[in-house]
C-alpha positions in Angstrom: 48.6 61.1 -10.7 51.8 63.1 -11.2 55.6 61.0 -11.4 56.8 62.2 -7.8 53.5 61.1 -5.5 54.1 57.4 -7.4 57.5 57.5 -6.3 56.7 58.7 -3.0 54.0 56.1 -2.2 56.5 53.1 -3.7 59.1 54.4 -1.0 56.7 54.2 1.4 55.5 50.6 0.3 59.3 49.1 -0.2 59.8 51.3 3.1 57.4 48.7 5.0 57.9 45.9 3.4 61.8 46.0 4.3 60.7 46.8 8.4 58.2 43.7 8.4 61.3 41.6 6.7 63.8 42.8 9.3 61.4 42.3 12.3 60.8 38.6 11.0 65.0 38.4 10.7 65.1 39.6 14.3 62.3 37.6 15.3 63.7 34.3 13.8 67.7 35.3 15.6 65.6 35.8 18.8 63.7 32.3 18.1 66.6 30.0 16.5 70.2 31.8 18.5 68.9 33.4 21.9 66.4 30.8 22.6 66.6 28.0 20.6 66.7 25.6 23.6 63.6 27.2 25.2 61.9 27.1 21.6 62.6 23.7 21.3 61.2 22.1 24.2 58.3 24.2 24.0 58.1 22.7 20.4 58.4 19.3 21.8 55.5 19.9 24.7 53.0 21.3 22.1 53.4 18.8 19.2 51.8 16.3 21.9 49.9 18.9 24.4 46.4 18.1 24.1 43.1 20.7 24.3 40.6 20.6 27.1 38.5 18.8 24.4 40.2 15.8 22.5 37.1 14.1 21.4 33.5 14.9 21.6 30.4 12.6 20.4 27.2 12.3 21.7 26.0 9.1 23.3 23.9 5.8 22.6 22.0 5.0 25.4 19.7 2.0 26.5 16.3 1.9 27.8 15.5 -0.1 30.9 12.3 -1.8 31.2 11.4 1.1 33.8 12.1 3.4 31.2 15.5 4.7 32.7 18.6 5.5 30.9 22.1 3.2 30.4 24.9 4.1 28.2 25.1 2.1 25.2 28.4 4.2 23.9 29.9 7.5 25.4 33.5 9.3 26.0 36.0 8.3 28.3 38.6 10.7 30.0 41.8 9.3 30.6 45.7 9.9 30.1 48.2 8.2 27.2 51.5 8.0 28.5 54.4 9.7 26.3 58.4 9.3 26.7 61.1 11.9 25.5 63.8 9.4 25.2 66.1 12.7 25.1 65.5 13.8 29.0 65.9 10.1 30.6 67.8 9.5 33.2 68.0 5.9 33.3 68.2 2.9 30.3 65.1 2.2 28.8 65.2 -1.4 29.6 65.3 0.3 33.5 62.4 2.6 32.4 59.7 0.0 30.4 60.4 -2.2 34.1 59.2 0.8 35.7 56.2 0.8 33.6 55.5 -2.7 33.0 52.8 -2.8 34.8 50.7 -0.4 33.3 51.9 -0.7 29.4 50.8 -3.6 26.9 54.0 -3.7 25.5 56.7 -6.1 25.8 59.6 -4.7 27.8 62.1 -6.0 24.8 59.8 -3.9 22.3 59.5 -0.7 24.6 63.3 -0.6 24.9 63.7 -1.0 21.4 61.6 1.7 20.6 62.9 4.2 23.4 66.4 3.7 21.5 66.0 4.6 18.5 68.1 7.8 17.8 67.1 11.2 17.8 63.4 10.4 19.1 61.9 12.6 21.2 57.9 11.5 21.7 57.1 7.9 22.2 53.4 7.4 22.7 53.6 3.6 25.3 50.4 3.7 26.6 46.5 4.9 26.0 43.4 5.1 27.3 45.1 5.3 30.5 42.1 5.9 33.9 42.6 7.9 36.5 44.0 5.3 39.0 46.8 4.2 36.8 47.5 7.8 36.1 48.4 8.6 39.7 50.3 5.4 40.1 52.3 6.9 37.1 52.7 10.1 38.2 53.9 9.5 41.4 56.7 7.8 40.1 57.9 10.7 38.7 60.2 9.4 36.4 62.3 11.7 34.3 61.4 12.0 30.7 57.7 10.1 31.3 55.0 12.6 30.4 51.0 11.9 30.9 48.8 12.9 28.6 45.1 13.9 28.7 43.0 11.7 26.2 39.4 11.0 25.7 38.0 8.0 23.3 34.5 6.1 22.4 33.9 3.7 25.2 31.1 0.8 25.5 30.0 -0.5 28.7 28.4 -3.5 27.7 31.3 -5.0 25.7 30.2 -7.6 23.3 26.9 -6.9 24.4 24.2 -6.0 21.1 27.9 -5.5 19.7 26.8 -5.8 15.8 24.3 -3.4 16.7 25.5 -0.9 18.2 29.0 -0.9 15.7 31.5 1.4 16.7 34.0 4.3 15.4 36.7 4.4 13.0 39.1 7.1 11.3 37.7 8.3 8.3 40.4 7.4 5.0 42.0 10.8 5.8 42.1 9.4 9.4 41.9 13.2 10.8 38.3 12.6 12.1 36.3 9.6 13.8 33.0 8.8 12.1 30.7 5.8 12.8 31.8 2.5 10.8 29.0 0.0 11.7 25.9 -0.3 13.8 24.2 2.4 15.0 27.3 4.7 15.2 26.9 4.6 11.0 23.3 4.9 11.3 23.2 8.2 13.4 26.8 9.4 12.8 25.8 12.7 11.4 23.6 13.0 14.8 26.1 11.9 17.3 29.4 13.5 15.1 30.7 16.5 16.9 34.1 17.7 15.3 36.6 16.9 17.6 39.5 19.2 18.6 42.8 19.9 17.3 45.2 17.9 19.3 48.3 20.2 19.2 49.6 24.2 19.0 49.9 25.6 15.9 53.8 26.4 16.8 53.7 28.8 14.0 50.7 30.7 14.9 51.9 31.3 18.1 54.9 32.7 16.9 54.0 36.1 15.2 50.6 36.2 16.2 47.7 35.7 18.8 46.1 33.1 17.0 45.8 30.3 19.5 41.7 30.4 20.2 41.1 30.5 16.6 43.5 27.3 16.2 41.4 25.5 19.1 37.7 26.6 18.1 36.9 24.0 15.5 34.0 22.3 17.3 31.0 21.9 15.3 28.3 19.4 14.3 25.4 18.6 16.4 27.1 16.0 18.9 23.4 14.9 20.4 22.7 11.6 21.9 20.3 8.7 20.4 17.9 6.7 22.8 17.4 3.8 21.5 14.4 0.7 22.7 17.6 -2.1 23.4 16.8 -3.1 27.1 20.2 -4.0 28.4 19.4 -7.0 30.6 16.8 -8.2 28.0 20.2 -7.9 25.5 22.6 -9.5 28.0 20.4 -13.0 28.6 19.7 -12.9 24.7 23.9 -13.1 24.1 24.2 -15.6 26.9 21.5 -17.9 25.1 22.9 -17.4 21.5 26.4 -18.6 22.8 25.2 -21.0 24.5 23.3 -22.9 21.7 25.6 -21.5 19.2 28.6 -23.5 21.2 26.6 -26.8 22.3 25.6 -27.4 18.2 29.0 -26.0 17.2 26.9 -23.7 14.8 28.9 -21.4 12.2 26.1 -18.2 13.1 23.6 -18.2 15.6 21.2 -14.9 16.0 18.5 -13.3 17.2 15.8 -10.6 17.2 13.5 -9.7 20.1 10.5 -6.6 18.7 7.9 -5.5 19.8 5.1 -6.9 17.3 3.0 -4.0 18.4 5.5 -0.9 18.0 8.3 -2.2 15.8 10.8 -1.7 19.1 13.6 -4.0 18.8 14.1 -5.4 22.3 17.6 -7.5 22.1 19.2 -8.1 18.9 22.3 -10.4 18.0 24.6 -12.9 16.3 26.9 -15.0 17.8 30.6 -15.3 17.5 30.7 -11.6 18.1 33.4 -9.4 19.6 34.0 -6.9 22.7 33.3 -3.3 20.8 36.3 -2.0 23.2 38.6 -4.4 22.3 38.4 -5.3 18.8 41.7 -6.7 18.3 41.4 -10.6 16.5 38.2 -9.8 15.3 37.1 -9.8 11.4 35.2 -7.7 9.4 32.7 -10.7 8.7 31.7 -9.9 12.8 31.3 -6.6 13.0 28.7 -6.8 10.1 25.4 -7.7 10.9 23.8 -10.2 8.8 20.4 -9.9 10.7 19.9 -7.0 8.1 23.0 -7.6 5.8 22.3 -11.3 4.9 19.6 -13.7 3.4 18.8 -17.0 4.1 16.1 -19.8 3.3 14.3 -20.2 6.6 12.1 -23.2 5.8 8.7 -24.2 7.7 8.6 -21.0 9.7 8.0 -19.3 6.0 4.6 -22.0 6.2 2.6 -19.6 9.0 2.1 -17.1 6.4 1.3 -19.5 4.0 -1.4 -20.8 5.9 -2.3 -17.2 7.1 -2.5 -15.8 3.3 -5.1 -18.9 2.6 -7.2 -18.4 5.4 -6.9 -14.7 4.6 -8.2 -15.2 0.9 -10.9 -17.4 1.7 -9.1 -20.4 0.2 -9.0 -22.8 3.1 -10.1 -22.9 6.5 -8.4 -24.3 9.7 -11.3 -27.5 8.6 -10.5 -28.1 5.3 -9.2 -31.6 4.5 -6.9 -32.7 1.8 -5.2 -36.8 1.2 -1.7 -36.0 2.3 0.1 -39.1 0.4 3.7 -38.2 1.3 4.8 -36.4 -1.6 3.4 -34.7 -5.1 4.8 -34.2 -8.6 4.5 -30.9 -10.1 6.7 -30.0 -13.1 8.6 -33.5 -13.0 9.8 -32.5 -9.4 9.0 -34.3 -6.4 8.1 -32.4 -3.6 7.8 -34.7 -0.2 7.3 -34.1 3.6 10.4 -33.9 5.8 10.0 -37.5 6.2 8.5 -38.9 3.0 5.3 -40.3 5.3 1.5 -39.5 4.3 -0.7 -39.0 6.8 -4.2 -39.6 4.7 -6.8 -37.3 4.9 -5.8 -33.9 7.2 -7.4 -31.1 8.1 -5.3 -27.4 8.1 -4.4 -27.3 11.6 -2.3 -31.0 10.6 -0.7 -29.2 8.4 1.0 -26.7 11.0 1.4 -29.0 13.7 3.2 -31.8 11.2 4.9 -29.4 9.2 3.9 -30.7 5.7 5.0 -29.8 3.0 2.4 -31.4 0.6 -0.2 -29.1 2.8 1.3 -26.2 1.8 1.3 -27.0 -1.6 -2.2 -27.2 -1.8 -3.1 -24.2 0.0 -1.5 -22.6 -2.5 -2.9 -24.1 -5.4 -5.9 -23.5 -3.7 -5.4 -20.1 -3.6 -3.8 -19.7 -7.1 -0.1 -19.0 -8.0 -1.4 -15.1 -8.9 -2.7 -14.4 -5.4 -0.3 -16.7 -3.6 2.6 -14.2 -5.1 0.2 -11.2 -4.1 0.2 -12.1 -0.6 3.3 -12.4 -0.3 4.5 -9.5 -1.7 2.6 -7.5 0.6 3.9 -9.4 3.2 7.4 -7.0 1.4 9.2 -10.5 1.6 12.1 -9.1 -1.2 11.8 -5.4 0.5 14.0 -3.7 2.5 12.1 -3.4 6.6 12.9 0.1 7.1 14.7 -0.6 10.0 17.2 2.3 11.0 20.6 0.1 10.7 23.2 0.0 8.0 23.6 -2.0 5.1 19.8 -3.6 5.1 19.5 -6.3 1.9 16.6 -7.2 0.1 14.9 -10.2 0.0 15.5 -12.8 -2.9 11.9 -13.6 -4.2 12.1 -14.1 -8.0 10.8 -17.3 -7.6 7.6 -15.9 -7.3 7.2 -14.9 -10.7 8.1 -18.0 -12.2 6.0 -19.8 -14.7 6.4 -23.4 -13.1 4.0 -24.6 -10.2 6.8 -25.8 -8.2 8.5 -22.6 -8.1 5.5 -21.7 -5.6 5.6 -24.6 -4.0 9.1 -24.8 -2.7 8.3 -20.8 -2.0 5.0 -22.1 0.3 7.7 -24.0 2.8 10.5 -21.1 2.4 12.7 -22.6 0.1 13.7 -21.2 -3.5 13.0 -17.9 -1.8 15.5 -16.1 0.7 14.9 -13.1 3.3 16.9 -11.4 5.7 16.0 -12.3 9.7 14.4 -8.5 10.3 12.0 -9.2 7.3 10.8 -12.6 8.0 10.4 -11.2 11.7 8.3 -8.1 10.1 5.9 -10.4 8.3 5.5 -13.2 11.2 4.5 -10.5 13.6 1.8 -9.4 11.5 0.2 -12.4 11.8 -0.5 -11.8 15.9 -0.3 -8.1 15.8 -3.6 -8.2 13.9 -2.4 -7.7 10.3 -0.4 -5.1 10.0 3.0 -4.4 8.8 5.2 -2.3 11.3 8.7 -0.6 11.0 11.2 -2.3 13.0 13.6 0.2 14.7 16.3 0.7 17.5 16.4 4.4 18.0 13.1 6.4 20.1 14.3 9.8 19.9 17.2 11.8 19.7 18.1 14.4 22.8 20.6 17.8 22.4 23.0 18.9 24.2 20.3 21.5 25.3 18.1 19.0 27.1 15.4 19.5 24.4 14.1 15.9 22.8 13.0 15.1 19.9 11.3 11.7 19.2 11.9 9.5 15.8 8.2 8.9 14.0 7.9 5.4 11.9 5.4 4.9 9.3 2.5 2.9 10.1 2.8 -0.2 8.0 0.3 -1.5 5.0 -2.7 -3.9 6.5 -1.8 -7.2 5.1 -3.9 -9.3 6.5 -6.9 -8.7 8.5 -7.7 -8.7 12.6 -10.0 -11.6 12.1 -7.2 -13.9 10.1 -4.6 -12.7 12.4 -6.7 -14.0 15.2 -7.2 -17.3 13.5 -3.8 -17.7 12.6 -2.5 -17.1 16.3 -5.2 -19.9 17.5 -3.8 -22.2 15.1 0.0 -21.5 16.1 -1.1 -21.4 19.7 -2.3 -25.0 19.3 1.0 -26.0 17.4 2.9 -25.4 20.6 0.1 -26.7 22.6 -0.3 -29.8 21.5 2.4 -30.8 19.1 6.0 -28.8 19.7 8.1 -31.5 21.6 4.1 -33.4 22.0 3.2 -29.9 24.0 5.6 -31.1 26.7 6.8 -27.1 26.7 3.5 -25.9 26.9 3.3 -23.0 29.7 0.3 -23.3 31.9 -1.1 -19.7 32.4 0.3 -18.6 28.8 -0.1 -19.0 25.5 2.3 -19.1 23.0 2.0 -19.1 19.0 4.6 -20.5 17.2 6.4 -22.7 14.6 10.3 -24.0 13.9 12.0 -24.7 10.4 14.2 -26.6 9.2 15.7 -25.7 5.6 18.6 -27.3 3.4 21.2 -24.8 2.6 22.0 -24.2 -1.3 25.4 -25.4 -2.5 26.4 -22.4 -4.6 28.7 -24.4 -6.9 27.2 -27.4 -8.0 23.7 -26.6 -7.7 20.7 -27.7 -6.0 20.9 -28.4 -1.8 23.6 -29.8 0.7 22.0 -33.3 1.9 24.0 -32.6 5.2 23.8 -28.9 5.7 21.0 -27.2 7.4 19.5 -23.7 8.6 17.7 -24.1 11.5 14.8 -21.0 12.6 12.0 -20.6 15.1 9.9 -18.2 15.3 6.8 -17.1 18.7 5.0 -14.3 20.1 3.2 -14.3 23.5 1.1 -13.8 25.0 -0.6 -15.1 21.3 -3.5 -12.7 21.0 -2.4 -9.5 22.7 1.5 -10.2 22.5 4.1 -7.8 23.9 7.1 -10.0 22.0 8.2 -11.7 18.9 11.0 -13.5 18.9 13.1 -15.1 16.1 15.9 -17.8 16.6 17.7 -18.7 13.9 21.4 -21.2 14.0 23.3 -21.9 10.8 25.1 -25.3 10.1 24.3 -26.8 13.8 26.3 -30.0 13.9 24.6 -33.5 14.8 21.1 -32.7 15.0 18.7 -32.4 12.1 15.5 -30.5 13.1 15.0 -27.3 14.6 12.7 -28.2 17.3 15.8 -30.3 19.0 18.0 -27.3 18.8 16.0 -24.3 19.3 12.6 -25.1 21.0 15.2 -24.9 24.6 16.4 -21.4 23.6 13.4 -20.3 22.9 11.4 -21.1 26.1 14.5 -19.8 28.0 14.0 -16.5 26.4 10.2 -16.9 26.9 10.2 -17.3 30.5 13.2 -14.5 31.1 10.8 -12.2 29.4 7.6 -12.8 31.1 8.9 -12.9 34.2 11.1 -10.0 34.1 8.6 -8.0 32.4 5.6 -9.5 35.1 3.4 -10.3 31.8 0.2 -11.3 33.6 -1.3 -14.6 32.7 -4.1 -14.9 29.7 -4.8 -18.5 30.4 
């Protein structure tokens, strides 16, 4: 290319480049000198003006027992309320008065905060509804501005609170993203990117560029349906907190599943927190140790003890052994609850009178190889599957220990330790007839296009089979029957299959058990041979009683009855 057309084609270039630099000169006198006081109030309006979407996310929703629909967790639409201390026309002191009523903030603190120099937004107030928004507005105080807003809202409150969880800034704290609960769970199903809350002041300046600044929406933002029955979940709180306050318990909680399905019903632990006002509450209650947390749950661990031996063959609900009180296996003493032998007992003796020496001898019955067999298919130290955060395994290396009372202590659920949502797993094989199902919260997910798609669970292993789980149930049946509270709790026209337990709670520093500390569970399902629930009760550290069956046997009938009348369950009997 020849010397001239270079030059040429550079003048043209430094030609343009000089035009673009004095428009932008022009354009910034025009902005900064002719109207910087325009400029700078519409600077001040956008930094806080909000889009027509603030926050999206798609909903949690409960299923009635007529199969309709309740929000668990949606958006609310409301207004935050905003001051520019710069246009008031009256103290701040005068102003916070004005607004005292619909502002959590001390009038001394708003008045501090409206004078600080050279403010010009002050957010007072959020999550403002409609009502209090006109009260607000008609005031028409200078300088007060309202704000559209839109945030995660829970209309149940503390109800099913550690399972449902709730929302959070990420680190960044530029997006919300489930922290706990079923908002973790399903976050990447219910996350729908939420809009940018202010103008790009720039972009508006030299170009057209404010739909492209506002279209950042993205991510599925579909709702979850999930099988928590509201009322079903409101009574179960209400019975947790009131057992959990009468034994001045340190945990009390609860499941309620489908042994059938693997539905989960109600689900809680008590003290718990209101998910829309989490202020005061610690991180230790917004977990959920029904999933998160093991425990030794004692003489409801002895059902499938007694269910793996009649399931091998090993003993009968007849078979008789001399119950003396107590045994010695490896230089350890291992005794009944109350040190008393009962002489010669059949099986069904050893359920009702919760002996320990009974199952003991089931399992050397049965021998320590297929004892450990059993109940690792039972998936004791797995995880359930259940479709919540943060599951734990079970602790069960006991089972492969060389000594004989290692399997002992495991026969009456000590030595070994499982989460609430696997012990309720195993126990509802045994009236479910023998299988193993996946517990779960969430039925199907449904798009913002109206189209549904339903969650599939894996059908679980057989562990035991229809004829054992049959026998088992008759044996429970008749522990409730004739000896829970001396089968004064009995119902008439239903049956009931159940057990309690009562376990000592490990002292993690100097070894061995607290002689005063105790973990109190019970476990039922009804009706007992075609039942539609299982329910697990457990209460941690209750305070000045010793057994389960005097703090837990109430609870659970209260729960029984709520649930077969509310759900008309027909009677079997």
């Amino acid at each position: 290319m020849k010397r001239p057309q270079v030059r040429n084609r550079m003048r043209i270039v430094i030609a343009g480049v000089l035009a673009v630099a004095f428009l932008l000169v022009v354009r910034l006198y025009y902005i900064q000198i002719v109207s910087a006081d325009e400029y700078a109030q519409r600077a001040s309006d956008q930094y806080v003006r909000t889009t027509d979407e603030l926050y999206t996310r798609g909903s949690i929703l409960y299923t009635t027992r007529d199969g309709d629909i309740l929000s668990a967790a949606s958006i609310r639409a409301g207004y935050n309320i905003a001051v520019d201390p710069s246009l008031m026309t009256i103290a701040p002191q005068d102003l916070c008065s004005k607004l005292a009523d619909v502002i959590d903030v001390a009038s001394s603190t708003c008045a501090a905060r409206l004078s600080v120099a050279g403010r010009r937004y002050v957010e007072l107030a959020t999550q403002l509804p409609q009502e209090q928004y006109d009260e607000v507005y008609d005031r028409d105080i200078d300088g007060v501005y309202l704000y559209r807003n839109q945030w995660r809202y829970y209309p149940g409150g503390s109800v099913a609170s550690r399972i449902v969880g709730f929302v959070g800034y990420t680190d960044a704290g530029t997006e919300l993203h489930g922290k706990f609960g079923l908002e973790r769970q399903y976050d990447e199903v219910l996350f729908q990117q939420q809009e940018v809350r202010s103008v790009n002041f720039f972009a508006e300046l030299f170009s057209n560029l404010g739909d492209v600044v506002y279209n950042t929406s993205s991510g599925e933002g579909a709702s979850v349906v999930t099988s928590l029955e509201p009322s079903v979940s409101r009574m179960l709180d209400d019975v947790l907190y009131e057992t959990h306050n009468t034994y001045n318990s340190s945990l009390t909680g609860a499941i309620v599943m489908d042994p059938i399905t693997g539905e989960i019903i109600a689900m809680n632990a008590v003290p718990t927190f209101d998910l829309n006002e989490r202020t005061g509450a610690t991180i230790s209650e917004f977990r959920n140790p029904l999933v998160e947390d093991v425990y030794e749950f004692g003489s409801t661990i002895k059902a499938l003890t007694m269910a793996a031996g009649l399931d091998s063959g090993a003993v009968a609900p007849s078979t008789t052994y001399y119950d003396s009180g107590s045994i010695q296996l490896d230089t350890y003493t291992i005794s009944n609850y109350d040190g008393r032998g009962r002489g010669t007992v059949d099986m069904q003796q050893v359920l009702n009178q919760s002996l320990n020496t009974g199952v003991s001898f089931v399992v050397d019955e049965m021998g320590k190889d297929q004892f450990r067999d059993y109940f690792l298919n039972f998936k004791l130290g797995s995880e359930s599957g259940i479709d919540l955060p943060g599951e734990a395994y079970g602790l069960v290396d006991n089972l492969y220990a060389k000594t004989d009372v290692e399997y002992a202590t495991a026969s009456f659920g000590q030595g070994i330790a499982l989460t609430p949502m696997a012990a309720t797993r195993a126990l509802a094989s045994l009236g479910n007839g023998g299988r193993l199902v996946t517990p779960h919260v969430a039925t199907k997910i449904v798009y913002n296009d109206g189209t549904e798609k339903p969650i599939l669970y894996p059908d679980g292993a057989q562990v035991i089979t229809p004829e054992t789980s049959e026998e088992i149930s008759r044996m429970l049946t008749t522990v409730v029957d004739d000896a829970l509270r001396g089968g004064n709790v009995a119902l008439p026209n239903h049956t009931i299959a159940a057990k309690t337990g009562t376990a000592q709670i490990p002292d993690p520093v100097n070894g061995g058990y607290y002689d005063d500390k105790f973990l109190h569970s019970f476990f039922g399902y009804f009706p007992a041979f075609e039942p539609r629930f299982i329910v697990f009760l457990y209460t941690v550290e209750p305070q000045g009683v010793r057994y389960a069956s005097e703090t837990l046997t109430e609870p659970f009938m209260d729960i029984t009855r709520y649930l077969i009348n509310y759900y008309s369950i027909p009677p079997d009997r």
